[in-house]
SELOMAR-127007 format. One record per residue (C-alpha): residue number from 1; residue in one letter; x, z negated, y. Coordinates in Angstrom, 3 decimals. Example, Ala and Ser with C-alpha at 12.3 -4.5 7.8 and 13.67 -1.06 7.14 Angstrom:
BEGIN
+-----+---+----------+----------+----------+
|   k | r |       c1 |       c3 |       c2 |
+-----+---+----------+----------+----------+
|   1 | a |   12.300 |   -7.800 |   -4.500 |
|   2 | s |   13.670 |   -7.140 |   -1.060 |
+-----+---+----------+----------+----------+
END
This chain:
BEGIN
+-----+---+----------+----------+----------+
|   k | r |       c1 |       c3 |       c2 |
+-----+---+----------+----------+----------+
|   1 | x |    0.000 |    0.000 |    0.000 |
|   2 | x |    1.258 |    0.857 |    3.118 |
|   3 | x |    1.201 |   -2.012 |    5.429 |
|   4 | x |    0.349 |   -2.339 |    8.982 |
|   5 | x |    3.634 |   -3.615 |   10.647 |
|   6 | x |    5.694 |   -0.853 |    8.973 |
|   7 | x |    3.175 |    1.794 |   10.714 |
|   8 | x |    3.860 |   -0.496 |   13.705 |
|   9 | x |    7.621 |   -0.253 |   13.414 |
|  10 | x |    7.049 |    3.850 |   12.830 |
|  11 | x |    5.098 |    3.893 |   16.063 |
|  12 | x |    8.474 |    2.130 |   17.882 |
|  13 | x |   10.250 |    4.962 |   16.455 |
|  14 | x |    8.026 |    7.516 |   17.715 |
|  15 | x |    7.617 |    6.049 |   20.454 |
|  16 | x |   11.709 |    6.157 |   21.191 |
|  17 | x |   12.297 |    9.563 |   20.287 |
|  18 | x |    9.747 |   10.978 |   22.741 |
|  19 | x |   11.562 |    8.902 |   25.404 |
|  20 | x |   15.024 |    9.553 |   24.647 |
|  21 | x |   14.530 |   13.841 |   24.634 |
|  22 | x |   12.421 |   13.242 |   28.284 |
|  23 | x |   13.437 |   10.952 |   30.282 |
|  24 | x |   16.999 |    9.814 |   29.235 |
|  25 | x |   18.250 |   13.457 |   28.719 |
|  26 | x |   16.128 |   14.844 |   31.620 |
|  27 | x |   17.645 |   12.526 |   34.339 |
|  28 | x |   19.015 |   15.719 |   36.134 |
|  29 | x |   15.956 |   17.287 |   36.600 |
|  30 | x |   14.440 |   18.097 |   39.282 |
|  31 | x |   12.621 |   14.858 |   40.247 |
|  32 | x |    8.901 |   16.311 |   40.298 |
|  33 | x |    9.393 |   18.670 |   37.578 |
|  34 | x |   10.941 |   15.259 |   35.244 |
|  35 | x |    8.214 |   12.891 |   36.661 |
|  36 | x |    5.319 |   15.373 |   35.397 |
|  37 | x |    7.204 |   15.865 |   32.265 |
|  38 | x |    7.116 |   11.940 |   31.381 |
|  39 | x |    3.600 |   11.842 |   32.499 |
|  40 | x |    2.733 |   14.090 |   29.950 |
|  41 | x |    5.075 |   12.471 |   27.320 |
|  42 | x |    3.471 |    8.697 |   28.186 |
|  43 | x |    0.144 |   10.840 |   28.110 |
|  44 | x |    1.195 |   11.819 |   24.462 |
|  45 | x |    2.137 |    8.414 |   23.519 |
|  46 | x |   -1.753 |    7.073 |   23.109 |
|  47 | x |   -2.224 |   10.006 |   20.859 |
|  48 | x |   -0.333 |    9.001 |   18.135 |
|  49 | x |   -2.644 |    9.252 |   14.954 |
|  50 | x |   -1.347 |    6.517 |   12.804 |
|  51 | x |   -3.409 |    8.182 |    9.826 |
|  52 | x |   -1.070 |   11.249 |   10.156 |
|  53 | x |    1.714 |    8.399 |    9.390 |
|  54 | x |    0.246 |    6.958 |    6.151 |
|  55 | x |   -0.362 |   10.004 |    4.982 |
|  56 | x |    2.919 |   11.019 |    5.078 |
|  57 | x |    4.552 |    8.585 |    3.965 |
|  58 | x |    1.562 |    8.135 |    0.890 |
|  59 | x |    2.418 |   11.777 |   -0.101 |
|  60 | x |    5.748 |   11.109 |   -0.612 |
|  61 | x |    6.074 |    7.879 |   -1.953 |
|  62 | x |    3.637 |    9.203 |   -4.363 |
|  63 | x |    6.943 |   11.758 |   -5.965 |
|  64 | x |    8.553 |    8.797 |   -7.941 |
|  65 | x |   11.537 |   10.125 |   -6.591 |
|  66 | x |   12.476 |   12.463 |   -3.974 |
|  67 | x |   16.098 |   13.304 |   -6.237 |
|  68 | x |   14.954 |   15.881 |   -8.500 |
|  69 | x |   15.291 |   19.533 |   -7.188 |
|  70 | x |   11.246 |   20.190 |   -7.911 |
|  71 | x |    9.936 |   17.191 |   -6.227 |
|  72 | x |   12.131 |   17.421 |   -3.074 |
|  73 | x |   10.882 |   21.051 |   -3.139 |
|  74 | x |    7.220 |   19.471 |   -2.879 |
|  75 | x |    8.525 |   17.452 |   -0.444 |
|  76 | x |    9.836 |   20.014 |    1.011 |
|  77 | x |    6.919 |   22.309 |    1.196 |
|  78 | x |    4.496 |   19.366 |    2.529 |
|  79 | x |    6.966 |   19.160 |    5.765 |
|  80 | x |    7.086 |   22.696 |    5.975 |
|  81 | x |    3.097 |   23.219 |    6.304 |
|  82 | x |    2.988 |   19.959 |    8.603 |
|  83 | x |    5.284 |   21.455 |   11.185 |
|  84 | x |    2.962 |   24.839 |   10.420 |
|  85 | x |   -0.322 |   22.837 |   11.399 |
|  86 | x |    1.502 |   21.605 |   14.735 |
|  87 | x |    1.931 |   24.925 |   16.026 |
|  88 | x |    5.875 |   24.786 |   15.847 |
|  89 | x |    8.388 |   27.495 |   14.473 |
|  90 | x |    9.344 |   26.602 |   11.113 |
|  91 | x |   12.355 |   27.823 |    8.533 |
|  92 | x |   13.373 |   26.522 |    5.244 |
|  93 | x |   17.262 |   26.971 |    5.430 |
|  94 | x |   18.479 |   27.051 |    1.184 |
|  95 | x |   21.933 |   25.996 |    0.355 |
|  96 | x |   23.325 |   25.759 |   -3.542 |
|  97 | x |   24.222 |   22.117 |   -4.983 |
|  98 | x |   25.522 |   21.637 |   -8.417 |
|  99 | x |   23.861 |   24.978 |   -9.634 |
| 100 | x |   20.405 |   24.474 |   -7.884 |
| 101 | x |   18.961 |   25.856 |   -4.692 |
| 102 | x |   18.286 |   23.140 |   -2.551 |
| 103 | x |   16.046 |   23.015 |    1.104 |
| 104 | x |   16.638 |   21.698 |    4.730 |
| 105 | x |   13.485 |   22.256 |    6.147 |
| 106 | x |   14.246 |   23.449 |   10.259 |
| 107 | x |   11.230 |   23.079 |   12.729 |
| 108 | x |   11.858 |   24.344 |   16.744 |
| 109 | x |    9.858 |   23.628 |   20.150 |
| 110 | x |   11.342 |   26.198 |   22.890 |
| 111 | x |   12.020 |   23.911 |   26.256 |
| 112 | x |   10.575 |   25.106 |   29.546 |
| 113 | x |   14.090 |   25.864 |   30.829 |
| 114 | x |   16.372 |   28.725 |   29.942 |
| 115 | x |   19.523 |   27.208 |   28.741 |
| 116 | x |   21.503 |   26.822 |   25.601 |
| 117 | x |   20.740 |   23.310 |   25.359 |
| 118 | x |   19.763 |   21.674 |   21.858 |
| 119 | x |   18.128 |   17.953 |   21.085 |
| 120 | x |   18.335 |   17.289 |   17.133 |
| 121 | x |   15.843 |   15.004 |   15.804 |
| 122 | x |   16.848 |   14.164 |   11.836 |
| 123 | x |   15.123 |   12.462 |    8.873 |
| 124 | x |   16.106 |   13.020 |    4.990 |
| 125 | x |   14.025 |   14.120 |    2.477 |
| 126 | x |   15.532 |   12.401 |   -0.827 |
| 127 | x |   15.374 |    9.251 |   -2.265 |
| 128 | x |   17.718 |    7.345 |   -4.994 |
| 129 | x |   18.452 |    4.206 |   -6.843 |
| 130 | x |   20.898 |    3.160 |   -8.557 |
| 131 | x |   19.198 |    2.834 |  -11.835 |
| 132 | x |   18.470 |    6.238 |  -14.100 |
| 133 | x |   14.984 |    6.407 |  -14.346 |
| 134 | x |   13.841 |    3.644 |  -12.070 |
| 135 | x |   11.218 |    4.465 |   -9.419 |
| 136 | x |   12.493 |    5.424 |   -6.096 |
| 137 | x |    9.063 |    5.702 |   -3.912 |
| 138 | x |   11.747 |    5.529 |   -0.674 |
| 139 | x |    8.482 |    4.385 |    1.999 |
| 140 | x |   11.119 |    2.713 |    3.845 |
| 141 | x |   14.181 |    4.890 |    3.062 |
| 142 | x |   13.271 |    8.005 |    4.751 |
| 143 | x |    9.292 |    8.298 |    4.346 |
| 144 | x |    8.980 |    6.326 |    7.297 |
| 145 | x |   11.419 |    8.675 |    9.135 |
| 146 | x |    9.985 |   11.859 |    7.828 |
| 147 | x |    6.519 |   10.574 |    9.174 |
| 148 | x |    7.893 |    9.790 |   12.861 |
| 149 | x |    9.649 |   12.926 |   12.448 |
| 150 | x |    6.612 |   15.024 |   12.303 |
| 151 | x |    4.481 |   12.912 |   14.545 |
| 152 | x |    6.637 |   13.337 |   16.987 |
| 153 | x |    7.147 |   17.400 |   16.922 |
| 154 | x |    2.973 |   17.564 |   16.692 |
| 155 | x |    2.835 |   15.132 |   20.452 |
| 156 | x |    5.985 |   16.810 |   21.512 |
| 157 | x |    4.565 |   20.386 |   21.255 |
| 158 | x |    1.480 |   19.079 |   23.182 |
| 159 | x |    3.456 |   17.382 |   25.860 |
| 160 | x |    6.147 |   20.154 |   26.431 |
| 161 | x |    9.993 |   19.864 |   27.011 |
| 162 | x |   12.762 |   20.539 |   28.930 |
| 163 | x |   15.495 |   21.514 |   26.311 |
| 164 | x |   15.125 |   23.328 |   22.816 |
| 165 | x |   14.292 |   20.464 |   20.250 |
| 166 | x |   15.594 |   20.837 |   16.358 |
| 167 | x |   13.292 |   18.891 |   13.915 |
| 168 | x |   15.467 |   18.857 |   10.466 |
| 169 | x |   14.326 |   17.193 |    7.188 |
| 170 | x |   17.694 |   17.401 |    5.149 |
| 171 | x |   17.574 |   17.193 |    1.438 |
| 172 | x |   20.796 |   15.918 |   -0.641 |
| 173 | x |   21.255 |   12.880 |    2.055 |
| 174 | x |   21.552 |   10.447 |   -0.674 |
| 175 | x |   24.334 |   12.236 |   -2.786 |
| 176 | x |   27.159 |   12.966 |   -0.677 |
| 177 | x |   24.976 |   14.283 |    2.770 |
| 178 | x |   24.663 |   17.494 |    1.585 |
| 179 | x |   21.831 |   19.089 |    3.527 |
| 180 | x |   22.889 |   17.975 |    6.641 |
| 181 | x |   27.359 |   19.613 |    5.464 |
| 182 | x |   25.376 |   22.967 |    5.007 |
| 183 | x |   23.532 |   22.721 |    7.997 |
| 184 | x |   26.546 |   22.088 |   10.633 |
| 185 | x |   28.672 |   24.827 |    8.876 |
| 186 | x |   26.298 |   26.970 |    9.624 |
| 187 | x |   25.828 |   26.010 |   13.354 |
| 188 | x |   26.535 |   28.768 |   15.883 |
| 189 | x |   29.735 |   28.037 |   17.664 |
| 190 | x |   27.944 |   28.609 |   20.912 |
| 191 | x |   25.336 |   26.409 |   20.510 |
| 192 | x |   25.283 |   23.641 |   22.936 |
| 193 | x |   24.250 |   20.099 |   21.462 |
| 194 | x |   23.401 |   17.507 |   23.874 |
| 195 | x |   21.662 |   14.405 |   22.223 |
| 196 | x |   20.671 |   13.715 |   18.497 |
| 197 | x |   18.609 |   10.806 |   17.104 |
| 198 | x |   18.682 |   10.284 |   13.597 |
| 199 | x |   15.083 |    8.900 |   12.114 |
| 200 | x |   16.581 |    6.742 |    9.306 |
| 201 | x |   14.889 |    3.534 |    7.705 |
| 202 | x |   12.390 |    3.034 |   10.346 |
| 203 | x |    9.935 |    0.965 |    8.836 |
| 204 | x |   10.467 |   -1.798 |    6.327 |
| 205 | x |    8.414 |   -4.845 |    5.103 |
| 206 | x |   10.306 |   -8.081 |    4.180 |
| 207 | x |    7.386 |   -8.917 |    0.946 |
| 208 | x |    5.713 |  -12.273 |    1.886 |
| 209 | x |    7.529 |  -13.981 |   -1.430 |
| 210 | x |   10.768 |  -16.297 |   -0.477 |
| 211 | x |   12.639 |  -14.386 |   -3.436 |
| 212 | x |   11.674 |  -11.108 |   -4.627 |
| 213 | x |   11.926 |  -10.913 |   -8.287 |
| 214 | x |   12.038 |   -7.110 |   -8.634 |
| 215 | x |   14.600 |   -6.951 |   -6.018 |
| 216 | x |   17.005 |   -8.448 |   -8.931 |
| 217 | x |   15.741 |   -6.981 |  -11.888 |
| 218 | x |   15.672 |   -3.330 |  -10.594 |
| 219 | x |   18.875 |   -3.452 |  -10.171 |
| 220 | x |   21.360 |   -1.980 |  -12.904 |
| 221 | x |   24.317 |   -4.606 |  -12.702 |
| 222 | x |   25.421 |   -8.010 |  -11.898 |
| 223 | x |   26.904 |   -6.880 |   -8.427 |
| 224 | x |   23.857 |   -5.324 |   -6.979 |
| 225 | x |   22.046 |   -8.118 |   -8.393 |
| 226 | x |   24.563 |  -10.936 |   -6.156 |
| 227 | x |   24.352 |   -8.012 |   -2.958 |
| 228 | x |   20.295 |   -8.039 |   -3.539 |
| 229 | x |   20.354 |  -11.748 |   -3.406 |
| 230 | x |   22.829 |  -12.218 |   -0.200 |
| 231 | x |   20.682 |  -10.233 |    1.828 |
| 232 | x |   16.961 |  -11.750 |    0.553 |
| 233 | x |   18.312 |  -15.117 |    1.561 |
| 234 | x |   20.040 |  -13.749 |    4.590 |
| 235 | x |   17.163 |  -11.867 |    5.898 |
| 236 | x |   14.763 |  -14.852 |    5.619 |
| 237 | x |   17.517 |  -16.611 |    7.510 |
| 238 | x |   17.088 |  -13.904 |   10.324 |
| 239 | x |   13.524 |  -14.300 |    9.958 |
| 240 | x |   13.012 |  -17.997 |   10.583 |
| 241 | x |   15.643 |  -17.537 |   13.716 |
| 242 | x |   14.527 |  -14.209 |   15.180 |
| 243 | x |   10.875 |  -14.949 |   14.698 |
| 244 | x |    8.871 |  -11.865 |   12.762 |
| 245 | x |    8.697 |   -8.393 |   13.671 |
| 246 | x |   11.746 |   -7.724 |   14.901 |
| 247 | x |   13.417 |   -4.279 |   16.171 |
| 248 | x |   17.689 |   -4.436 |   16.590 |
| 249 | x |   18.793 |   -1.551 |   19.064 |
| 250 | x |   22.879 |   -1.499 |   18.609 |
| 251 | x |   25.574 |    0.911 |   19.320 |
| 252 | x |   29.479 |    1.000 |   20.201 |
| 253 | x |   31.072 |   -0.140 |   23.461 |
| 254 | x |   30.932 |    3.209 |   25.054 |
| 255 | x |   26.870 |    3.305 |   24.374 |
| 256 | x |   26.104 |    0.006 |   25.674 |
| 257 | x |   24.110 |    1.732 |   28.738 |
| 258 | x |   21.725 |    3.740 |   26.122 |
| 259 | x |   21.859 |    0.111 |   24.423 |
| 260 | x |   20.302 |   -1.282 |   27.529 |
| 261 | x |   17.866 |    1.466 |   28.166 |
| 262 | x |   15.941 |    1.488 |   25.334 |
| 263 | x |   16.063 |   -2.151 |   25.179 |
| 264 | x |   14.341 |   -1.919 |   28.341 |
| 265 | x |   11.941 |    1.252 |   27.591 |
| 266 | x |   10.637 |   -0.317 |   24.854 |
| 267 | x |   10.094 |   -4.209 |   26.448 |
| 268 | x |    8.647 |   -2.004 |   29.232 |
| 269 | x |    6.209 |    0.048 |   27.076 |
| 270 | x |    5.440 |   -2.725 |   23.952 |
| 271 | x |    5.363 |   -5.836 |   22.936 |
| 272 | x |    7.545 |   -5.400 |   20.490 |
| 273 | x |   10.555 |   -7.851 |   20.037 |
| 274 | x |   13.992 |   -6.621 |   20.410 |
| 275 | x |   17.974 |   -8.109 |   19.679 |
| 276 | x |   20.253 |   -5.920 |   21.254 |
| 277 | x |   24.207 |   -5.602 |   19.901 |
| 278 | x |   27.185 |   -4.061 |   21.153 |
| 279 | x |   30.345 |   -3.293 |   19.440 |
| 280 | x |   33.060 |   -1.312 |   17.843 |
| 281 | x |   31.290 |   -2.473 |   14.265 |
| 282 | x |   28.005 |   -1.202 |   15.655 |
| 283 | x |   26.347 |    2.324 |   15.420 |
+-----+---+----------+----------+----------+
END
């Protein structure tokens, strides 16, 4: 079941992304021509149709895995007809991996100005574990990032943008990044890349237990087991000091001002709890 507070933390993403590619990267705009484009991006932001959320993130959970070459094709296909249905130009780029064909899935919105400028917005298609065999329904791990992915292109395309806007669902992210290898070696050598935002592990339940059984007995050996346990008891450590519902924002010393400014979009915007960090460990 897909639980309110991770659509919640999906709607912080979405909510970020659309802020990010119009107002932080469209700060040397003209001023009217930027303050009409955030009015329609704020505009766009109570139109987000949390339904179109679960049921992304319900289709593919629904795979068992997102590892084997048919069902990431599925997968694959579902993001494909989404970013169809939104109106946006769509490709399937195809790359060969261990003697299989795999997809990246490659969705555009054309920015009102004439320049070579590119915005990537990134999610992953697969999902893994550890353990042959064992269930990987990957909600959290990159459902949840697929979903804001292609919320965000469908209110985008409403709202309009400045700069041309890449929406990529790589496949192979798990084993070795392997969508996203094919997809840069392909890149154009002219193409001019000025901001990208990867949509990974946005939206993640702690379960209400104090120890998670299944966290421990999914796992395939005694030192995933010990790491599984660390981080239950460290995260309910967190929990009891942070308070619940909780969003970290943290990036390296010479990010600390985009640190800051979402901090501040989203405290400005929500009411959504933030922890902000800054370091050379971060990011």
């Amino acid at each position: 079941m897909i639980r309110n507070k991770a659509i919640y933390f999906i709607y912080a993403a979405v909510f970020l992304s659309i802020l990010l590619v119009d107002t932080v990267f469209c700060l040397d705009r003209e001023p009217d021509t930027s303050a009409t484009m955030r009015n329609n991006v704020e505009a766009q932001l109570k139109n987000i149709r949390l339904q179109n959320l679960m049921e992304t993130i319900s289709y593919l959970s629904s795979l068992h895995d997102r590892i084997t070459n048919k069902n990431v094709w599925d997968a694959a296909h579902f993001i494909e007809n989404r970013f169809g249905q939104y109106g946006l130009t769509t490709v399937v780029q195809t790359y060969e991996h261990k003697d299989e064909i795999w997809p990246n899935v490659i969705a555009e919105i054309n920015g009102i100005s004439a320049n070579n400028q590119y915005i990537l917005i990134l999610a992953h298609i697969d999902s893994i574990t550890r353990s042959a065999g064992t269930p990987a329904p990957g909600a959290d791990d990159d459902a949840s990032g697929i979903a804001a992915l292609l919320e965000t292109a469908r209110m985008l395309k409403a709202a309009g943008v400045h700069s041309n806007i890449y929406f990529i669902a790589f496949s192979n992210e798990e084993t070795g990044l392997q969508g996203s290898k094919y997809y840069v070696q392909q890149l154009k050598p002219d193409m001019n890349i000025i901001g990208v935002i990867n949509l990974d592990v946005l939206g993640y339940n702690k379960p209400d237990e104090l120890f998670y059984a299944d966290a421990l007995t999914c796992q395939s050996n005694i030192k995933y087991k010990l790491k599984a346990a660390y981080l239950m008891i460290k995260n309910d450590l967190l929990g009891w000091w942070y308070g619940r519902d909780v969003v970290k924002i943290e990036g390296k010393q010479a990010n600390k001002n985009l640190v800051f400014k979402i901090d501040s979009l989203l405290r400005s915007y929500t009411d959504i709890k933030t922890k902000t960090m800054v370091g050379e460990h971060c990011g």
